[in-house]
C-alpha positions in Angstrom: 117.4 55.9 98.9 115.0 58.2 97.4 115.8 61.1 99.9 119.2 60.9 98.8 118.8 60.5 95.2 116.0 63.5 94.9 119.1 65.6 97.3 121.7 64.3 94.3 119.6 65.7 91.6 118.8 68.9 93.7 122.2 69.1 94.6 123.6 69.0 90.8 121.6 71.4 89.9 122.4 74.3 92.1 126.3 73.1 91.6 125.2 74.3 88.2 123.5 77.3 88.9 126.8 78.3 91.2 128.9 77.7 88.2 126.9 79.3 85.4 124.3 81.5 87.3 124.1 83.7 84.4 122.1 81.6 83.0 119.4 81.5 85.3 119.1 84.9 86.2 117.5 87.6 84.9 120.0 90.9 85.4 123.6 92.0 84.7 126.4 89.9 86.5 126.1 90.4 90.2 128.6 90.3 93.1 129.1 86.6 94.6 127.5 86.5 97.6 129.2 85.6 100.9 129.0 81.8 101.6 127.3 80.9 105.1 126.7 78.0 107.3 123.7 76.7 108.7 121.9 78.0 112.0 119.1 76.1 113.5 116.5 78.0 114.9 117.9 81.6 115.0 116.8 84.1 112.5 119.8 84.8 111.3 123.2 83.1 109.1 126.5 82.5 110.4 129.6 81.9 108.0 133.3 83.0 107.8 134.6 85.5 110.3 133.0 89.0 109.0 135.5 91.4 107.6 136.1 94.5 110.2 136.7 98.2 109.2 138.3 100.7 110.6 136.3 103.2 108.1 132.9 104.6 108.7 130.4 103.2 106.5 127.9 104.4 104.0 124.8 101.8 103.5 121.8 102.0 101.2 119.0 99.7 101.8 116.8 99.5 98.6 113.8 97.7 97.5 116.1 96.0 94.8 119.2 95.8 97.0 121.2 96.2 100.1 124.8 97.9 98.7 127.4 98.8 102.0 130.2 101.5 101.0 133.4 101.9 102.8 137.1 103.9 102.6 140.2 102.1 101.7 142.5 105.0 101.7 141.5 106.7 98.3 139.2 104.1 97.3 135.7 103.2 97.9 134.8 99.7 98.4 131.3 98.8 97.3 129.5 94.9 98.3 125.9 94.2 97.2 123.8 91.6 97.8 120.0 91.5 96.6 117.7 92.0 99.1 115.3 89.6 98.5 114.4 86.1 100.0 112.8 82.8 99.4 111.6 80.2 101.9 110.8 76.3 101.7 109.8 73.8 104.2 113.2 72.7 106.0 112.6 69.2 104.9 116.2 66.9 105.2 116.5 67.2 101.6 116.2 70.7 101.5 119.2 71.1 104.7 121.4 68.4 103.5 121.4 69.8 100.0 121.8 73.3 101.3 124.7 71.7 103.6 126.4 70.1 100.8 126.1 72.7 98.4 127.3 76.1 101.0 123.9 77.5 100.0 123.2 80.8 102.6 120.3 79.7 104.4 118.8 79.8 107.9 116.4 77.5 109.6 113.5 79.2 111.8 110.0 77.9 112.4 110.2 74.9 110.3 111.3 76.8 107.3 114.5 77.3 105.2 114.8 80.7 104.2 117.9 81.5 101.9 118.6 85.2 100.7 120.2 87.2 98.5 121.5 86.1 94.8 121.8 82.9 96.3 117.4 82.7 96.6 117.5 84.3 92.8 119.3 80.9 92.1 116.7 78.6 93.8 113.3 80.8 93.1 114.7 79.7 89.0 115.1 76.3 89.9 111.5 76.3 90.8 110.1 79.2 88.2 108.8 80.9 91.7 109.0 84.6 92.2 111.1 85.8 94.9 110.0 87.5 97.9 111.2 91.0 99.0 111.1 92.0 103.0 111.4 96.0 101.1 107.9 97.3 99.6 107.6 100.3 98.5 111.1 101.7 99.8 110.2 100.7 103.5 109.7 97.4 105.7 107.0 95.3 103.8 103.9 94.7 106.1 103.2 91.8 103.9 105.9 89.8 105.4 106.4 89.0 108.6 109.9 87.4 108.7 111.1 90.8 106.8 113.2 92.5 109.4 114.6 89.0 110.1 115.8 89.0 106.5 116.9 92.2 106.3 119.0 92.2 109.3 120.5 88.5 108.2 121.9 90.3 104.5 122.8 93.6 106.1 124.9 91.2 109.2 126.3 88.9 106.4 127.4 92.1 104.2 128.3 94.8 106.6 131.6 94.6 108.3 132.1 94.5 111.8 133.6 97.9 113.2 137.2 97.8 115.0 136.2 100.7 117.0 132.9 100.3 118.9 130.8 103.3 118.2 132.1 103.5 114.7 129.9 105.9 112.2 127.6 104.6 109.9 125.2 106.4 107.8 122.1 104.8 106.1 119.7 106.1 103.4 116.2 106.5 104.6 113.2 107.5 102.0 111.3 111.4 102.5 107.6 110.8 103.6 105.7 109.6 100.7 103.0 112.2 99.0 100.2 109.5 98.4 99.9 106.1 100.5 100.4 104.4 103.3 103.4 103.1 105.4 105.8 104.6 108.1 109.1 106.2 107.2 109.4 106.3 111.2 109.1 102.9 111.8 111.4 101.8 109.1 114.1 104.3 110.3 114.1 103.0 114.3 114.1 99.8 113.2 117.3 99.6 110.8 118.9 102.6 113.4 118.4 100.2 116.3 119.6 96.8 114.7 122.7 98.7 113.7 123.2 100.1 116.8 123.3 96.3 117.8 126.1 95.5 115.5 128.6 98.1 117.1 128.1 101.2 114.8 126.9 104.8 115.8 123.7 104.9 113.2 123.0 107.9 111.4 119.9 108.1 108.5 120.2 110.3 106.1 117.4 110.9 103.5 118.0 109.0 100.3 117.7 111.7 98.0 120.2 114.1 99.9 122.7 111.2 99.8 122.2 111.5 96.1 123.2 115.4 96.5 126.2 114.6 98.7 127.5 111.8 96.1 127.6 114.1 93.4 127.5 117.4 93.6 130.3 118.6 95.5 131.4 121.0 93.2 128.1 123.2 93.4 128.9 123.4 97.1 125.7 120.6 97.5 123.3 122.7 95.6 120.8 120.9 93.3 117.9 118.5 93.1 118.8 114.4 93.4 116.5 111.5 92.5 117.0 108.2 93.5 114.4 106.2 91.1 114.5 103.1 92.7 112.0 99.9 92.6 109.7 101.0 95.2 109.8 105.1 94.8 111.5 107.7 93.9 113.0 109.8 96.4 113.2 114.2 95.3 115.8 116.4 97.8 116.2 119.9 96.7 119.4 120.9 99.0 120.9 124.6 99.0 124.2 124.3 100.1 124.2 120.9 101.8 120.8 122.0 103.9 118.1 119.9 102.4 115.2 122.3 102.1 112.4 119.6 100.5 112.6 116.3 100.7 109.6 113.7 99.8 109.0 110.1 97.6 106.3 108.9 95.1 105.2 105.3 95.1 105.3 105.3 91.3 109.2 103.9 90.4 110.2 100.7 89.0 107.9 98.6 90.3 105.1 100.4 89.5 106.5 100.5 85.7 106.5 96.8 85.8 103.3 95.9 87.0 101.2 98.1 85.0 103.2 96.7 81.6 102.8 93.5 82.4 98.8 94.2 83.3 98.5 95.7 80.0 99.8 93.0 78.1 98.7 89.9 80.6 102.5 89.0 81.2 103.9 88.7 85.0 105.7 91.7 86.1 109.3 89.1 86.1 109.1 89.0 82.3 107.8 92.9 81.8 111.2 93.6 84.7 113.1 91.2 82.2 113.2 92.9 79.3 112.9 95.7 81.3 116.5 95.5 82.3 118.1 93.5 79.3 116.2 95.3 75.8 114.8 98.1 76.6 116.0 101.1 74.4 113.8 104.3 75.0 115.6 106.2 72.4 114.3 103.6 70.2 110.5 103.1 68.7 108.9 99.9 70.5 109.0 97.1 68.6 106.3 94.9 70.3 103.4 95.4 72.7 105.9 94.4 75.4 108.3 97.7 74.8 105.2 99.5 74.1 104.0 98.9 77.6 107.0 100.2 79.0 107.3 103.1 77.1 103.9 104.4 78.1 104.7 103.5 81.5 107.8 105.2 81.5 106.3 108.5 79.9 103.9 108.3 83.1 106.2 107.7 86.2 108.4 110.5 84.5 105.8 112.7 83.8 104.2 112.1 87.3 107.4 112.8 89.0 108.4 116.1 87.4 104.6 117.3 88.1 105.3 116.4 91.6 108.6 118.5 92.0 106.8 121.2 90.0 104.0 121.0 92.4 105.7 120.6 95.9 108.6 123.6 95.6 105.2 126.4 93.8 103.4 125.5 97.4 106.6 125.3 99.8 107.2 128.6 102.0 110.8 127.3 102.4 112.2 128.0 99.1 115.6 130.2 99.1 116.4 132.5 96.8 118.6 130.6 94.6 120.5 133.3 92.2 121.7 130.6 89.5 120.7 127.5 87.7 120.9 124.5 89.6 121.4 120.9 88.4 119.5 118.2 88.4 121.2 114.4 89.6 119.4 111.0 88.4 120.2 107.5 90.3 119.0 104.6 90.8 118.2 101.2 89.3 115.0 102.6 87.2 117.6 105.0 85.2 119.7 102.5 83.5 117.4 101.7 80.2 119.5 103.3 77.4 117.5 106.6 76.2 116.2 107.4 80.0 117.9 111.0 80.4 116.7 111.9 76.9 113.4 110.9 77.4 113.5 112.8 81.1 114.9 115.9 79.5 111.9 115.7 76.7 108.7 115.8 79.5 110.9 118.3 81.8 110.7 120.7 78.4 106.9 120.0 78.5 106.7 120.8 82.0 109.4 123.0 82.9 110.0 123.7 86.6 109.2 126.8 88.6 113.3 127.3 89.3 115.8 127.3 86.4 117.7 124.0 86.0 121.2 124.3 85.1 121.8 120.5 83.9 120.3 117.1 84.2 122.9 114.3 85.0 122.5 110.7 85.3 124.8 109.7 88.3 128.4 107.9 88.0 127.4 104.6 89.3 123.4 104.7 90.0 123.1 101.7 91.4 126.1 102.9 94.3 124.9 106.4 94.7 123.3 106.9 97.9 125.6 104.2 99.5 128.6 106.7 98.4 127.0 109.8 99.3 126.3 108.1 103.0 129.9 107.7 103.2 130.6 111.1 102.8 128.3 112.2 105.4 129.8 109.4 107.9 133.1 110.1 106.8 132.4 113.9 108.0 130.2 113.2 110.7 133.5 110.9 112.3 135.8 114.0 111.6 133.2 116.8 113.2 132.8 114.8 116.2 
């Protein structure tokens, strides 16, 4: 009797998370997620028959989120899901009420792992912070269930190709100028699970996917940036050949954890108003904005040095005639005021090749998913 009243009062309140999740979660409204079934003892989630494509596929698999891009005649067809887990032992409360409530989960190992917004939902129920299988732009070390994860979300979002051997480009990062972690490793892994799931897997680096999203009409000339949560990725391409490519650790995340170690506040509240206040046109009105400011001057500031530095000691450099521009994306990018305040340290610390323009992308958050497209799109019609 117990078991089935604690699964009644579980079970009404994820019914009202489903209904309302806005007001349990801590970001703009996000894409429902695909509702799965249970599978005991396999590390992945089974649902409705997967959608199948006849299009070649453009995916980007962030720190922050997994976003999959495909052609429908002129249109492009963007699905997200947040990559991002949480786990629980699989008591019978825990399956029944997942069961009950079509909850995405998975049983493996005695645990229930449910990902995606759906974990955002139960991490609040709790007040517990979610886990991420994506550190610092590539397969976490930290968690050993994290390729499991990650190919769960990417098999429940990615659909399944009509033609075996179908194209499918995915963003990888550039080799990271300070720290630790293998680009390599990340890239075989995802290239091989995809491989698995039908699709002719091609990476392309992050940053050039920026270039290929939007800049087209400079013939693919340009520097892109993909600020994301774990780094930000630089490509300087000259017509569609991407002649430096590399990442610094210091993105979003970073921002976050050194505001909220500043002012003794987890990094969930500092990403909080991250996300939903922060102006940086504005002054700071509290500690909190003040924190994020600073922290903002120093991954910009630490970013431009780092171009500046990288393309004054490369041996690769073309000789580029005119101005080139300059392409933001990425989640870090969206606080109202960013481009101004990037525009104000690039003055302080110009670069060493004359910069045409600095854009902030269409759709940041979509960016290197779309720019993969286009690659797989003319990958499929070169081949």
């Amino acid at each position: 009797m117990a078991e089935n009243s604690a699964t009644q009062n579980l079970g009404n309140r994820l019914s009202e998370l489903k209904s309302n999740p806005s007001a349990n979660e801590s970001s703009s409204p996000k894409p429902k997620p695909t509702s799965d079934k249970l599978v005991k003892e396999k590390p992945q989630m089974k649902g409705p028959q997967r959608k199948t494509t006849k299009s070649p596929v453009g995916l980007d698999i962030g720190t922050s989120h997994i976003v999959v891009a495909t052609q429908d005649g002129e249109n492009v067809n963007i699905t997200k899901e947040l990559n991002a887990f949480y786990s629980v032992e699989a008591t019978k409360v825990i399956v029944n009420t997942f069961k009950t409530q079509g909850i995405p989960f998975f049983e493996f190992q005695g645990q229930c792992y449910t990902m995606g917004f759906a974990s955002q939902h139960f991490a609040n129920i709790f007040h517990k912070s979610l886990r991420r299988p994506i550190y610092g732009g590539i397969i976490s070390p930290k968690e050993e269930e994290g390729i499991k994860v990650i190919q769960s979300i990417i098999d429940n979002v990615l659909p399944k190709p009509e033609n075996f051997s179908e194209t499918l480009c995915f963003g990888v990062p550039g080799d990271p100028l300070e720290g630790s972690g293998s680009v390599v490793y990340h890239t075989e892994v995802i290239k091989r699970f995809i491989g698995g799931l039908g699709y002719k897997p091609i990476p392309i680096n992050e940053a050039m996917a920026v270039v290929m999203s939007e800049l087209e009409d400079e013939s693919y000339t340009g520097i892109g940036i993909s600020c994301g949560g774990g780094m930000c990725n630089i490509c300087l391409s000259y017509l569609s050949v991407p002649v430096i490519t590399f990442s610094i650790r210091k993105s979003g995340d970073y921002i976050n954890q050194k505001a909220g170690e500043s002012v003794g506040e987890p990094e969930t509240k500092m990403k909080l108003i991250k996300e939903e206040e922060l102006d940086l046109s504005q002054r700071a009105p509290d500690r909190y904005h003040m924190a994020l400011h600073i922290f903002y001057d120093d991954m910009i500031t630490n970013l431009i040095q780092s171009i500046n530095e990288v393309i004054s000691a490369s041996t690769r450099m073309p000789r580029i005639s005119q101005p080139i521009p300059i392409i933001l994306s990425g989640g870090t990018v969206l606080p109202k005021g960013f481009l101004n305040k990037f525009n104000k340290i690039l003055k302080q610390h110009p670069l060493p090749i004359e910069i045409s323009r600095v854009n902030i992308a269409a759709n940041p958050l979509e960016t290197t998913a779309r720019g993969a497209l286009k690659v797989a799109i003319a990958e499929k019609q070169g081949s």
